[in-house]
N, CA, C and O atoms as a Maestro MAE file, in Angstrom:
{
 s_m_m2io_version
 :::
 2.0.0
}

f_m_ct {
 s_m_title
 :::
 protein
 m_atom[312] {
  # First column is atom index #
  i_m_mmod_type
  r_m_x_coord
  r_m_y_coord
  r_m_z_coord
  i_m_residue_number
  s_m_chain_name
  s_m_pdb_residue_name
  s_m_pdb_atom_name
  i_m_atomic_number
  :::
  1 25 -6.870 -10.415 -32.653 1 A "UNK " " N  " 7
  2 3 -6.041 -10.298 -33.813 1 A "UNK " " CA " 6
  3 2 -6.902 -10.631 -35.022 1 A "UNK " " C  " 6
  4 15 -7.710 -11.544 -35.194 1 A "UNK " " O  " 8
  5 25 -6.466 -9.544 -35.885 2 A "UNK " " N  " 7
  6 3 -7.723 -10.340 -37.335 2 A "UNK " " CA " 6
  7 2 -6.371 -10.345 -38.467 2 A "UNK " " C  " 6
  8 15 -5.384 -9.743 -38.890 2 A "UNK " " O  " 8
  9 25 -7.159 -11.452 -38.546 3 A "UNK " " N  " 7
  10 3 -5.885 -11.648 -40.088 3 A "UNK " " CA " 6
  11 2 -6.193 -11.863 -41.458 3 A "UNK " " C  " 6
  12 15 -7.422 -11.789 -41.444 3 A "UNK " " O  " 8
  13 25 -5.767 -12.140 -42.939 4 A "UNK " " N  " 7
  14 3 -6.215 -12.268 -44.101 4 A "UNK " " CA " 6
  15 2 -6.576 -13.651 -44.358 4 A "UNK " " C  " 6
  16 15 -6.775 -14.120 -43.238 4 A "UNK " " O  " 8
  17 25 -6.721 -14.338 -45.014 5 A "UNK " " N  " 7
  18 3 -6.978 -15.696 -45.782 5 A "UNK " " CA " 6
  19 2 -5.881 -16.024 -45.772 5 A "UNK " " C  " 6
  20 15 -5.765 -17.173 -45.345 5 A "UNK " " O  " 8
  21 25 -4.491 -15.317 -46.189 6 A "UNK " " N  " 7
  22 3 -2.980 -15.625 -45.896 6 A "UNK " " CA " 6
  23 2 -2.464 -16.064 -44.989 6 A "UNK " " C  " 6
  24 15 -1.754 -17.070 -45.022 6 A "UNK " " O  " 8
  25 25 -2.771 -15.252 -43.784 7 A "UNK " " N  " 7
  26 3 -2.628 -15.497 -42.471 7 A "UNK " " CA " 6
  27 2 -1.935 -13.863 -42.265 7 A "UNK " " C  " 6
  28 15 -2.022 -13.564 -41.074 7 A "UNK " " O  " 8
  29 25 -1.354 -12.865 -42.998 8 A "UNK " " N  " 7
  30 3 -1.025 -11.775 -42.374 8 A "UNK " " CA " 6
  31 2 -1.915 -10.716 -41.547 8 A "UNK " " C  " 6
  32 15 -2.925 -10.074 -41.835 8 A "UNK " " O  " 8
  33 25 -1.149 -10.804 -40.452 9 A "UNK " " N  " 7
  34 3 -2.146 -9.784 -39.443 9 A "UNK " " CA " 6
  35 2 -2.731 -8.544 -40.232 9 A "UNK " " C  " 6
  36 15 -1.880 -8.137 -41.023 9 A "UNK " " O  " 8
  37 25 -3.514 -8.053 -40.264 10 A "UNK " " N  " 7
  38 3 -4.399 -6.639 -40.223 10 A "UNK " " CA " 6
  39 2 -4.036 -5.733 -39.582 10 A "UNK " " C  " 6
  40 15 -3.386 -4.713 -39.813 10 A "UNK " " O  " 8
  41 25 -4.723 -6.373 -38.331 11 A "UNK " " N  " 7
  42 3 -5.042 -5.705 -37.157 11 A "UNK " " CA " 6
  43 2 -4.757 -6.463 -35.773 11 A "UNK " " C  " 6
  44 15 -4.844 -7.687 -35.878 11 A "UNK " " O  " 8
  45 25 -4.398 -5.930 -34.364 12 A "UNK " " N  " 7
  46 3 -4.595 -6.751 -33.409 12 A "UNK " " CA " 6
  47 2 -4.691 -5.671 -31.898 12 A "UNK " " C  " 6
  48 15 -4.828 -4.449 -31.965 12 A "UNK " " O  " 8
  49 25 -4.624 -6.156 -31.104 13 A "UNK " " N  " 7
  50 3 -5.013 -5.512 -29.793 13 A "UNK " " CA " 6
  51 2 -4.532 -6.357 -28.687 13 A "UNK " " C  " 6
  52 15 -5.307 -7.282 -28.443 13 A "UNK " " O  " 8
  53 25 -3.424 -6.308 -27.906 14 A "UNK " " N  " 7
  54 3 -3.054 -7.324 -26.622 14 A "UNK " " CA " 6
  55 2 -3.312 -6.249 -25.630 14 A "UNK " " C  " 6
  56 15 -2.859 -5.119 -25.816 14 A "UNK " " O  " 8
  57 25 -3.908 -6.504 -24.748 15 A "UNK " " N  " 7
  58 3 -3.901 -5.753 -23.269 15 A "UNK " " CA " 6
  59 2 -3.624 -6.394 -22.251 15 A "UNK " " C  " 6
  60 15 -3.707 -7.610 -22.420 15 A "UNK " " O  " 8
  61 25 -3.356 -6.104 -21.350 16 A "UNK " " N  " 7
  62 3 -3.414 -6.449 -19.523 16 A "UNK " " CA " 6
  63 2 -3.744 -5.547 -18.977 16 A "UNK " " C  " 6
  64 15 -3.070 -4.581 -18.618 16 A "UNK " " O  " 8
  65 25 -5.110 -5.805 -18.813 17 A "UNK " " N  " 7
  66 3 -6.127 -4.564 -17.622 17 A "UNK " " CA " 6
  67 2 -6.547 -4.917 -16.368 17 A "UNK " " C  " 6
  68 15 -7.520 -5.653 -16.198 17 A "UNK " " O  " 8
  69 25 -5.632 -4.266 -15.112 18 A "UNK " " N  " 7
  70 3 -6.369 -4.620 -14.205 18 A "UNK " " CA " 6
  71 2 -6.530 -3.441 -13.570 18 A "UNK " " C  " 6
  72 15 -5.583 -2.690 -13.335 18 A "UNK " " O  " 8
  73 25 -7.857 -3.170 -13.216 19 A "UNK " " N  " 7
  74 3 -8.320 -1.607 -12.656 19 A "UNK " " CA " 6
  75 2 -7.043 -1.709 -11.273 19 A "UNK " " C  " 6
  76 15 -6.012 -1.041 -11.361 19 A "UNK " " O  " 8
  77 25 -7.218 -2.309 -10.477 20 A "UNK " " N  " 7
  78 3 -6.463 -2.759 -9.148 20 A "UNK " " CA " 6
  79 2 -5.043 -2.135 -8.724 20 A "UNK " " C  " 6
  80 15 -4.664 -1.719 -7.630 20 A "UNK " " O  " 8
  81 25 -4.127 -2.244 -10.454 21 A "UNK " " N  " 7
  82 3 -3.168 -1.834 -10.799 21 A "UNK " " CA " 6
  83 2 -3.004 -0.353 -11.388 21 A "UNK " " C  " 6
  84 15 -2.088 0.387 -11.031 21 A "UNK " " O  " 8
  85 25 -3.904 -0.023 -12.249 22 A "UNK " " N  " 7
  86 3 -3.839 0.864 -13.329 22 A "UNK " " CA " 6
  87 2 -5.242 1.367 -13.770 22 A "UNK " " C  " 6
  88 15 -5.915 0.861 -14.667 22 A "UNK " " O  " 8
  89 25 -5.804 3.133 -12.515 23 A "UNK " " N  " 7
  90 3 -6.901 3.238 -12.882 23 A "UNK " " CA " 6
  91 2 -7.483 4.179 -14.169 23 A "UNK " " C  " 6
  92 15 -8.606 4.577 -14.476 23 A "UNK " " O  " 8
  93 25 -6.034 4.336 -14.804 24 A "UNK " " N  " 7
  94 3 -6.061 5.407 -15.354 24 A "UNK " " CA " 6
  95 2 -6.366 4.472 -17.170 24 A "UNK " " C  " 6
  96 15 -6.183 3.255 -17.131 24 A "UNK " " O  " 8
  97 25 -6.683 4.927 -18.216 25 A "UNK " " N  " 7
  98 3 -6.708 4.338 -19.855 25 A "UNK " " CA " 6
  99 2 -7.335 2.986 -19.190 25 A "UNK " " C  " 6
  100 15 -6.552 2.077 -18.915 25 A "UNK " " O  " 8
  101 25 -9.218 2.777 -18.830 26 A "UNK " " N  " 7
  102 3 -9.593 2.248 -18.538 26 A "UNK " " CA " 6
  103 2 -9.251 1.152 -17.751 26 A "UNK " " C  " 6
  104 15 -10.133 0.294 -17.796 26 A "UNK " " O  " 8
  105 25 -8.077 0.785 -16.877 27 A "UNK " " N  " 7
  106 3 -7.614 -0.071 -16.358 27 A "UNK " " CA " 6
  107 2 -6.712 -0.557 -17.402 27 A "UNK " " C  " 6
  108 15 -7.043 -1.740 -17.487 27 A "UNK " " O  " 8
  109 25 -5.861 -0.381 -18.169 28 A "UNK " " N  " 7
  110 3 -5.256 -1.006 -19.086 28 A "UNK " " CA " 6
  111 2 -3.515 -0.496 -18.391 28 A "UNK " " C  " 6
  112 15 -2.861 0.547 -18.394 28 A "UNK " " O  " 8
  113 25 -3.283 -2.119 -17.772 29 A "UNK " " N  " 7
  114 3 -1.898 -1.394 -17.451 29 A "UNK " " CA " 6
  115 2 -0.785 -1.786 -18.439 29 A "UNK " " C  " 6
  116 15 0.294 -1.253 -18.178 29 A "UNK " " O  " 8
  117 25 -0.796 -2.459 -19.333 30 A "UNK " " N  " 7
  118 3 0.008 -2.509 -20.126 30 A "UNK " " CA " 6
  119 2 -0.627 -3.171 -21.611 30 A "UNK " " C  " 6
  120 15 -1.528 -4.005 -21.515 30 A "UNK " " O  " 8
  121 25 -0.126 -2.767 -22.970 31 A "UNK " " N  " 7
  122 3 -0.672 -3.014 -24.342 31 A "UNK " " CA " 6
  123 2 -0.309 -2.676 -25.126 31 A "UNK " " C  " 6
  124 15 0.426 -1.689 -25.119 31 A "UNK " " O  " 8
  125 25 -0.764 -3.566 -26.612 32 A "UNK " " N  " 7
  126 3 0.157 -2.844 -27.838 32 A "UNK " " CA " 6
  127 2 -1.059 -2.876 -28.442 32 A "UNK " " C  " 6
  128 15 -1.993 -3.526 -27.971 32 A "UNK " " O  " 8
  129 25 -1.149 -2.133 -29.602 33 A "UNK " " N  " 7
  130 3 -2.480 -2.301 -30.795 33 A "UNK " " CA " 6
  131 2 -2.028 -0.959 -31.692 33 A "UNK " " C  " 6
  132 15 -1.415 0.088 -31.483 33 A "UNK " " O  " 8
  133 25 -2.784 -1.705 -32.963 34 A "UNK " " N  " 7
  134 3 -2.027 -0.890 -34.323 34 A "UNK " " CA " 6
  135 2 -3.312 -0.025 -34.431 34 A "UNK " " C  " 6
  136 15 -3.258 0.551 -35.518 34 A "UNK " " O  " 8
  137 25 -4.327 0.274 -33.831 35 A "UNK " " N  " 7
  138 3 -5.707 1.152 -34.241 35 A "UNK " " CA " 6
  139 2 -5.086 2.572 -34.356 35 A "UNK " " C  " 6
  140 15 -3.913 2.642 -33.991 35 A "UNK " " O  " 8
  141 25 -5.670 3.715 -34.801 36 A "UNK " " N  " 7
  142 3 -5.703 5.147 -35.237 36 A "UNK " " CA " 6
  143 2 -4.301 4.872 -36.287 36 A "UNK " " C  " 6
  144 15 -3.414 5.717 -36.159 36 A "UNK " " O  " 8
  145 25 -4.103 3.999 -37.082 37 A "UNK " " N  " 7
  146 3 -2.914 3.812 -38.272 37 A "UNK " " CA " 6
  147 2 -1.434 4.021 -37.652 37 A "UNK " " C  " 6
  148 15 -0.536 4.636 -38.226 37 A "UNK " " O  " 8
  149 25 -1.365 3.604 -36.792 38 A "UNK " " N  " 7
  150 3 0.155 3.415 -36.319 38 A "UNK " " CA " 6
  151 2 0.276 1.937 -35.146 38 A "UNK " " C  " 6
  152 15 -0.532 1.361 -34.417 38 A "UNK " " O  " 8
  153 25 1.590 1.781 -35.435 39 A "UNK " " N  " 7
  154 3 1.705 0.528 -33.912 39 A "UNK " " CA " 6
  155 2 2.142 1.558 -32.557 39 A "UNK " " C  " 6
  156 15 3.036 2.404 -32.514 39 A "UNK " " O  " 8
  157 25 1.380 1.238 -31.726 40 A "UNK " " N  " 7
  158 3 1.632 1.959 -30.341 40 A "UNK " " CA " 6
  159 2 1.577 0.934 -29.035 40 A "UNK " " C  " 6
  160 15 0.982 -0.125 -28.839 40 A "UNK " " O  " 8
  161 25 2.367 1.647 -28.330 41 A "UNK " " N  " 7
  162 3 2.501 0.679 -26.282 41 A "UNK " " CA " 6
  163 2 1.900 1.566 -25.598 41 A "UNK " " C  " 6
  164 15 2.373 2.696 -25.720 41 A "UNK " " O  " 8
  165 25 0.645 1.408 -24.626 42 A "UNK " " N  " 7
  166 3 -0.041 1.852 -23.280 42 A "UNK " " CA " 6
  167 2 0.909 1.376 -22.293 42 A "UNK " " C  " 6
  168 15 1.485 0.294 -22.401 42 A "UNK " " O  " 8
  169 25 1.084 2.230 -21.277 43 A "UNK " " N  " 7
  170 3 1.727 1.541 -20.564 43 A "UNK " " CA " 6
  171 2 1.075 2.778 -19.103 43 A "UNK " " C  " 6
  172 15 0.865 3.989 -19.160 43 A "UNK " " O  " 8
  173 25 0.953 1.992 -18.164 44 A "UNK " " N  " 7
  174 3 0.143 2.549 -17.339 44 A "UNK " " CA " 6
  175 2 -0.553 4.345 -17.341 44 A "UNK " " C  " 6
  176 15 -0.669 5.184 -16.448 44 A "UNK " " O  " 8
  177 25 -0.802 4.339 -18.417 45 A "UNK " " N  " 7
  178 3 -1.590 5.752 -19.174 45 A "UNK " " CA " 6
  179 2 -0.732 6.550 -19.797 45 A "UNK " " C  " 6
  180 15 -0.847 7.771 -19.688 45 A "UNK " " O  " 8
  181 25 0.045 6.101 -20.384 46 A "UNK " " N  " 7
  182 3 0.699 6.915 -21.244 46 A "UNK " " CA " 6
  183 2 1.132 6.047 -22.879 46 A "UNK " " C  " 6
  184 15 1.531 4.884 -22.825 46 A "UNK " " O  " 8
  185 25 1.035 6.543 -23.819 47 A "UNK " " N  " 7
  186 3 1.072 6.031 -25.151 47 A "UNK " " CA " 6
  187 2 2.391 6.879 -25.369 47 A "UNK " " C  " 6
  188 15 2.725 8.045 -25.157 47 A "UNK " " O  " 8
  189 25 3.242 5.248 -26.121 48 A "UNK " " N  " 7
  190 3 4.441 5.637 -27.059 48 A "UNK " " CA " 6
  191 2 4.570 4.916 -28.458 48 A "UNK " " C  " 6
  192 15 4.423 3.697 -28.548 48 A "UNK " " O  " 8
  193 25 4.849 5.712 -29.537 49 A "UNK " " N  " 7
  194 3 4.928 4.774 -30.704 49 A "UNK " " CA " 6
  195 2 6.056 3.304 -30.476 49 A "UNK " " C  " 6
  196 15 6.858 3.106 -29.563 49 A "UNK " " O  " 8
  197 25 5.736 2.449 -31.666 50 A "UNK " " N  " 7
  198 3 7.121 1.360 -31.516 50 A "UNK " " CA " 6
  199 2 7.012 1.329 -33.367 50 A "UNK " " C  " 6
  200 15 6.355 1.742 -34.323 50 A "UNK " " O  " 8
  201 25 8.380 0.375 -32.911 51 A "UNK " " N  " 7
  202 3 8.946 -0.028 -34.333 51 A "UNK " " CA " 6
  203 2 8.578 -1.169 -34.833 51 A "UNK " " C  " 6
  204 15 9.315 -2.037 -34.364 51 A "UNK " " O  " 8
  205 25 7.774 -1.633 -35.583 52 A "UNK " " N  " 7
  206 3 7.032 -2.659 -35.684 52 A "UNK " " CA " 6
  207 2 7.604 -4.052 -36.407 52 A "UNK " " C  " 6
  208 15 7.350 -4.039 -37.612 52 A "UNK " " O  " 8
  209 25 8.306 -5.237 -35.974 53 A "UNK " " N  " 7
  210 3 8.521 -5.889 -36.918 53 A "UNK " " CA " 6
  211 2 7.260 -7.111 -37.491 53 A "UNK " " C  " 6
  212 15 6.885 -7.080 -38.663 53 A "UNK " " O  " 8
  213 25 6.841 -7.889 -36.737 54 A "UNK " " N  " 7
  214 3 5.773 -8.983 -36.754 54 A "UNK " " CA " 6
  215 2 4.780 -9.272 -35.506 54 A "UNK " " C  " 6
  216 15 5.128 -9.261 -34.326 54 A "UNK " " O  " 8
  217 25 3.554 -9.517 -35.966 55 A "UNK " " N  " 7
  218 3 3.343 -9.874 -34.592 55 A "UNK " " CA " 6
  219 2 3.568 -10.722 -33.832 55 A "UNK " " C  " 6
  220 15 3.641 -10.651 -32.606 55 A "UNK " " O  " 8
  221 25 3.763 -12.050 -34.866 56 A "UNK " " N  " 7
  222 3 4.562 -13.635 -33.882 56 A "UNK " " CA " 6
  223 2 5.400 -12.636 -32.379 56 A "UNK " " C  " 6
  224 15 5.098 -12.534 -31.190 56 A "UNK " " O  " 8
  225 25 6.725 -11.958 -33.377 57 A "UNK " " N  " 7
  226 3 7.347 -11.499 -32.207 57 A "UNK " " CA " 6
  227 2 6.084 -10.281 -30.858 57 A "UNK " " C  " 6
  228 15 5.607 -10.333 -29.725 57 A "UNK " " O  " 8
  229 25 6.118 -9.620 -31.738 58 A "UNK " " N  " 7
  230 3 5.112 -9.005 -30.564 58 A "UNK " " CA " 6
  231 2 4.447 -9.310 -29.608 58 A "UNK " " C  " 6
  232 15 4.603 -8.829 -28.485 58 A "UNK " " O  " 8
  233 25 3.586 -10.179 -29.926 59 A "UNK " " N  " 7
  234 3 2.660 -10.927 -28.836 59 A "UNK " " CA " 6
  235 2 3.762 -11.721 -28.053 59 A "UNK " " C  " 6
  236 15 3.575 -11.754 -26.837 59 A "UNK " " O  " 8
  237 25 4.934 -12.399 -28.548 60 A "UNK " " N  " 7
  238 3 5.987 -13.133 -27.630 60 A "UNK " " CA " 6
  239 2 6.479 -11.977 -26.424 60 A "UNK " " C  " 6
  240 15 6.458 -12.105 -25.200 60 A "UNK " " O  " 8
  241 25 6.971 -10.685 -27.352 61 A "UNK " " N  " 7
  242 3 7.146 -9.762 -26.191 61 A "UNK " " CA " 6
  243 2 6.444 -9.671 -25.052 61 A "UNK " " C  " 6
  244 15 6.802 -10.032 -23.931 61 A "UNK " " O  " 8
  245 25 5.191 -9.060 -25.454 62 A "UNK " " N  " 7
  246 3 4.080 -8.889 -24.701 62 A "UNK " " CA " 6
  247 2 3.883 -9.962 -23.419 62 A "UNK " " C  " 6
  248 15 3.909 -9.679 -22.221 62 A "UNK " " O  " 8
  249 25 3.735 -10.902 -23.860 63 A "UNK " " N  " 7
  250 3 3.854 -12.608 -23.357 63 A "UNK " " CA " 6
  251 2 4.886 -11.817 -21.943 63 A "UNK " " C  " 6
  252 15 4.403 -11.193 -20.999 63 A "UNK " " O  " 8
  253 25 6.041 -12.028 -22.130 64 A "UNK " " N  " 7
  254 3 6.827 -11.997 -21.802 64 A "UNK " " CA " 6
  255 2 6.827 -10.428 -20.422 64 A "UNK " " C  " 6
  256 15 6.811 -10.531 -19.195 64 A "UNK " " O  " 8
  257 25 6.844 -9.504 -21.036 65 A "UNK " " N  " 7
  258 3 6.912 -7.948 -20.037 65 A "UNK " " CA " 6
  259 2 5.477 -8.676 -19.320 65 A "UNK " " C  " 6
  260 15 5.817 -8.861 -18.152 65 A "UNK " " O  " 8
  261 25 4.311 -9.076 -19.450 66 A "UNK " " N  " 7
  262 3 3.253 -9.007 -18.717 66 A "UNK " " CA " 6
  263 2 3.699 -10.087 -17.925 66 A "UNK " " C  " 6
  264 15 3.424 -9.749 -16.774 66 A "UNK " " O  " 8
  265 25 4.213 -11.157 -17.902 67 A "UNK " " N  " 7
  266 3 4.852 -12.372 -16.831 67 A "UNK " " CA " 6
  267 2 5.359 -11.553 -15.884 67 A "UNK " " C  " 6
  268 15 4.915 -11.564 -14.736 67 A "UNK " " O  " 8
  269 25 6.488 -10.643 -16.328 68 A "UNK " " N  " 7
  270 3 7.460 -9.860 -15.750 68 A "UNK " " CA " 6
  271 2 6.349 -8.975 -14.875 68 A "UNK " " C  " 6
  272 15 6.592 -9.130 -13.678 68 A "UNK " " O  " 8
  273 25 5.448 -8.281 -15.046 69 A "UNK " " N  " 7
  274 3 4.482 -7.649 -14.479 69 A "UNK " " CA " 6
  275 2 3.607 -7.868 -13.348 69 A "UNK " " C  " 6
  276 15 3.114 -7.163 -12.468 69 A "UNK " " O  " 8
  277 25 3.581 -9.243 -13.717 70 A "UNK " " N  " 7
  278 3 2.750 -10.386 -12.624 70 A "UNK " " CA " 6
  279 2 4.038 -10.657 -11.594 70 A "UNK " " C  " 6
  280 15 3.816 -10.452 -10.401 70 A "UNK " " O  " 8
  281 25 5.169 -11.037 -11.926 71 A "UNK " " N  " 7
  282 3 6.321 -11.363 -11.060 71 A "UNK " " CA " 6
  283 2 6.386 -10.164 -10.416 71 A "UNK " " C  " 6
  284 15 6.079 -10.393 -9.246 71 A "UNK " " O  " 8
  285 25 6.596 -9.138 -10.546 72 A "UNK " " N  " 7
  286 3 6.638 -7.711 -9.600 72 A "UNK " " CA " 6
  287 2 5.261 -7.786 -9.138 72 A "UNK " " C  " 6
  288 15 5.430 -8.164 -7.979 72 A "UNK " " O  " 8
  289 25 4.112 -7.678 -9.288 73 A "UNK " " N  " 7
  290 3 2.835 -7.507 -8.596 73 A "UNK " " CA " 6
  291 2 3.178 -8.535 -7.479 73 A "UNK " " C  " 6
  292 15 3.605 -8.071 -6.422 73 A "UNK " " O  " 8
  293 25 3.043 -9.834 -7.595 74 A "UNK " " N  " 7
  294 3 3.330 -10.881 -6.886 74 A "UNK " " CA " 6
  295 2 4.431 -10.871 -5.656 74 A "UNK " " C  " 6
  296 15 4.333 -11.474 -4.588 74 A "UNK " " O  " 8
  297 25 5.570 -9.969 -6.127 75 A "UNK " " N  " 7
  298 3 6.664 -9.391 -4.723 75 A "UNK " " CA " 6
  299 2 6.072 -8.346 -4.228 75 A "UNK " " C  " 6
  300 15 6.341 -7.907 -3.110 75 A "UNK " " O  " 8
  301 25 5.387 -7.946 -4.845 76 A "UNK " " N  " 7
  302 3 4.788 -6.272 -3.733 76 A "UNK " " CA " 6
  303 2 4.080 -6.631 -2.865 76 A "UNK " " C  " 6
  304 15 4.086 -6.063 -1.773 76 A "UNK " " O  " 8
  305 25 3.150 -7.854 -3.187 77 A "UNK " " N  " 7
  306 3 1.956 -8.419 -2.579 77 A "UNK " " CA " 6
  307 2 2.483 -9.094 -1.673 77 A "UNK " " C  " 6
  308 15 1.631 -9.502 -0.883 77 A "UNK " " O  " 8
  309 25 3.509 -9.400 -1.427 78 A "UNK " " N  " 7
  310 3 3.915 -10.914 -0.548 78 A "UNK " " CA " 6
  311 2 4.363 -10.209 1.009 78 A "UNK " " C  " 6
  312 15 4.721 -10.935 1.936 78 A "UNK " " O  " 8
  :::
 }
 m_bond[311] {
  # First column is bond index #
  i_m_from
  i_m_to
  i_m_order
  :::
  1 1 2 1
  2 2 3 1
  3 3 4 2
  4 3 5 1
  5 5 6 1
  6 6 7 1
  7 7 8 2
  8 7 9 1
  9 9 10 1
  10 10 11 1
  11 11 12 2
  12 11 13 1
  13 13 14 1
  14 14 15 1
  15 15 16 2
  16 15 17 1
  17 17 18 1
  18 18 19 1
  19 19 20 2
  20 19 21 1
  21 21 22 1
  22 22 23 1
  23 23 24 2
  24 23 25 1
  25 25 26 1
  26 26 27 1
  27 27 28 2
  28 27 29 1
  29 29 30 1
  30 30 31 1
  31 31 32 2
  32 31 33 1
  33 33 34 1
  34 34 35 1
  35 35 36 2
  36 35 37 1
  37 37 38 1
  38 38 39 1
  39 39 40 2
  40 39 41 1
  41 41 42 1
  42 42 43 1
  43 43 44 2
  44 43 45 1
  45 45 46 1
  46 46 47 1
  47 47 48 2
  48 47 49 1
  49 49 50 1
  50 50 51 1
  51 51 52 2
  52 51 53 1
  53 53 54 1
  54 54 55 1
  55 55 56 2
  56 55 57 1
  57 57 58 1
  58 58 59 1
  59 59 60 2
  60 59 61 1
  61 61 62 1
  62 62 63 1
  63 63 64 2
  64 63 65 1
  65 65 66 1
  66 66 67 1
  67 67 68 2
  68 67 69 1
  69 69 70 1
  70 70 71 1
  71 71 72 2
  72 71 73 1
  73 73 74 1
  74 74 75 1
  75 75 76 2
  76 75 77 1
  77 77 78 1
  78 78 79 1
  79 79 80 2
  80 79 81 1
  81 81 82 1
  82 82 83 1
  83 83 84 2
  84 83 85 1
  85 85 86 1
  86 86 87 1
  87 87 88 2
  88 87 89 1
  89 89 90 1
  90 90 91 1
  91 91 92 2
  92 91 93 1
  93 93 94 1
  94 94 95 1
  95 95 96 2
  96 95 97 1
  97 97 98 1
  98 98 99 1
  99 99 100 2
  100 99 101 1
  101 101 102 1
  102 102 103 1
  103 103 104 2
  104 103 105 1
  105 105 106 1
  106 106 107 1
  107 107 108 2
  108 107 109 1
  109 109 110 1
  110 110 111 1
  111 111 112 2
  112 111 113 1
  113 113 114 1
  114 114 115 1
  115 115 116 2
  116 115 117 1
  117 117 118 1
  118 118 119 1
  119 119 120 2
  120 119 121 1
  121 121 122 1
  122 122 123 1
  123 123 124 2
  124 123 125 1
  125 125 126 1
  126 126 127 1
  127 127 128 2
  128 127 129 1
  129 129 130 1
  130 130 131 1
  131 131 132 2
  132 131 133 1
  133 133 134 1
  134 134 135 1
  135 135 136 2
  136 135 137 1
  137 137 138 1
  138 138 139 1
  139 139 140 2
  140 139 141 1
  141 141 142 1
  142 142 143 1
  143 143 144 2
  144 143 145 1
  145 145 146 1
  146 146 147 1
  147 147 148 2
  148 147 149 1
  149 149 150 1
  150 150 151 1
  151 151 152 2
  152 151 153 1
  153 153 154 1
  154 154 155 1
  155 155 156 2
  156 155 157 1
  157 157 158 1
  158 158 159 1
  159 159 160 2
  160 159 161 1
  161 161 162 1
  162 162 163 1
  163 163 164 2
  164 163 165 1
  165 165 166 1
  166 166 167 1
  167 167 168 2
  168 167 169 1
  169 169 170 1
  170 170 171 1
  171 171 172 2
  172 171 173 1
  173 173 174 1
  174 174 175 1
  175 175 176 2
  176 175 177 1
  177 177 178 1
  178 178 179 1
  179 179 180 2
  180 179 181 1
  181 181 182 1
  182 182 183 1
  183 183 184 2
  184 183 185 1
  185 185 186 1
  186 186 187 1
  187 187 188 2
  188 187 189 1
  189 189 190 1
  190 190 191 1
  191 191 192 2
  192 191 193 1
  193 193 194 1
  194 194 195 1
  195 195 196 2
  196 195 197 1
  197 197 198 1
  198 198 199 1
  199 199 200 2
  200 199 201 1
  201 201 202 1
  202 202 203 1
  203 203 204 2
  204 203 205 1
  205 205 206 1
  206 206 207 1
  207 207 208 2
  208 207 209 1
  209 209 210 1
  210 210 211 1
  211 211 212 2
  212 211 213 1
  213 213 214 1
  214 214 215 1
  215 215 216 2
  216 215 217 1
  217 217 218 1
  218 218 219 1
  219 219 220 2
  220 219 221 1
  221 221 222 1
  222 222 223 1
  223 223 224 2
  224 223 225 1
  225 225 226 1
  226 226 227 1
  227 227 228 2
  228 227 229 1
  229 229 230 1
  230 230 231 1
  231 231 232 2
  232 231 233 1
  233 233 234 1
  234 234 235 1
  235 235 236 2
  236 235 237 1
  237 237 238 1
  238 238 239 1
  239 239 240 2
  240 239 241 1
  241 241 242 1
  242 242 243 1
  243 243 244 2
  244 243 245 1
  245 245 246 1
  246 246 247 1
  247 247 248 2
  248 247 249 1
  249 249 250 1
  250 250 251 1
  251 251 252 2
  252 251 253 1
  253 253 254 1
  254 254 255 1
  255 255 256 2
  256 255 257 1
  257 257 258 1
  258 258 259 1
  259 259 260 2
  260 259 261 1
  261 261 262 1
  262 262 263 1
  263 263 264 2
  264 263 265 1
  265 265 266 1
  266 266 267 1
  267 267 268 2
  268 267 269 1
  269 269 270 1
  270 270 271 1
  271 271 272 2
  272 271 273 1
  273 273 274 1
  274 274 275 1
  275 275 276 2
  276 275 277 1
  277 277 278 1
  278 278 279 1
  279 279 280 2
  280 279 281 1
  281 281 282 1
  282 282 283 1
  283 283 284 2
  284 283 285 1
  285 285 286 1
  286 286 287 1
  287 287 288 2
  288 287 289 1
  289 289 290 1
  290 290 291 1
  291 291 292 2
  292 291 293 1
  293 293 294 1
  294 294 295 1
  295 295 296 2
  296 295 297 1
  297 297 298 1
  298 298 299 1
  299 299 300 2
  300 299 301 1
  301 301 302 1
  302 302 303 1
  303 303 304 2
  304 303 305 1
  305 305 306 1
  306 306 307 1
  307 307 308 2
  308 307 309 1
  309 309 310 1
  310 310 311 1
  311 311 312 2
  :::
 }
}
């Protein structure tokens, strides 16, 4: 995440890459990042725009679906 002297985000990039899971958009099975001038979600190789409010919340999301991600990996595995 890069931010101003203010503290407002710029720019940022969250991923969860694990080749293991997701061999497709370099192993990136799930992510958000605002690069090519829009906010967008990877999600096991496919890109969709979102509606952007902050990143506090964002990264909480993120936080959150990738737990959820690990909790399903973790029942498949068992």
């Amino acid at each position: 995440m890069w931010q101003t002297d203010d503290g407002q985000v710029t720019k940022y990039n969250l991923a969860y890459i694990n080749h293991l899971v997701c061999q497709a958009d370099n192993g990136r099975v799930h992510g958000y990042h605002n690069s090519h001038d829009f906010h967008h979600r990877h999600f096991m190789g496919k890109v969709d725009a979102i509606k952007f409010k902050d990143y506090a919340t964002l990264a909480s999301r993120f936080r959150d679906e990738v737990q959820e991600l690990w909790k399903k990996e973790d029942e498949k595995n068992s």
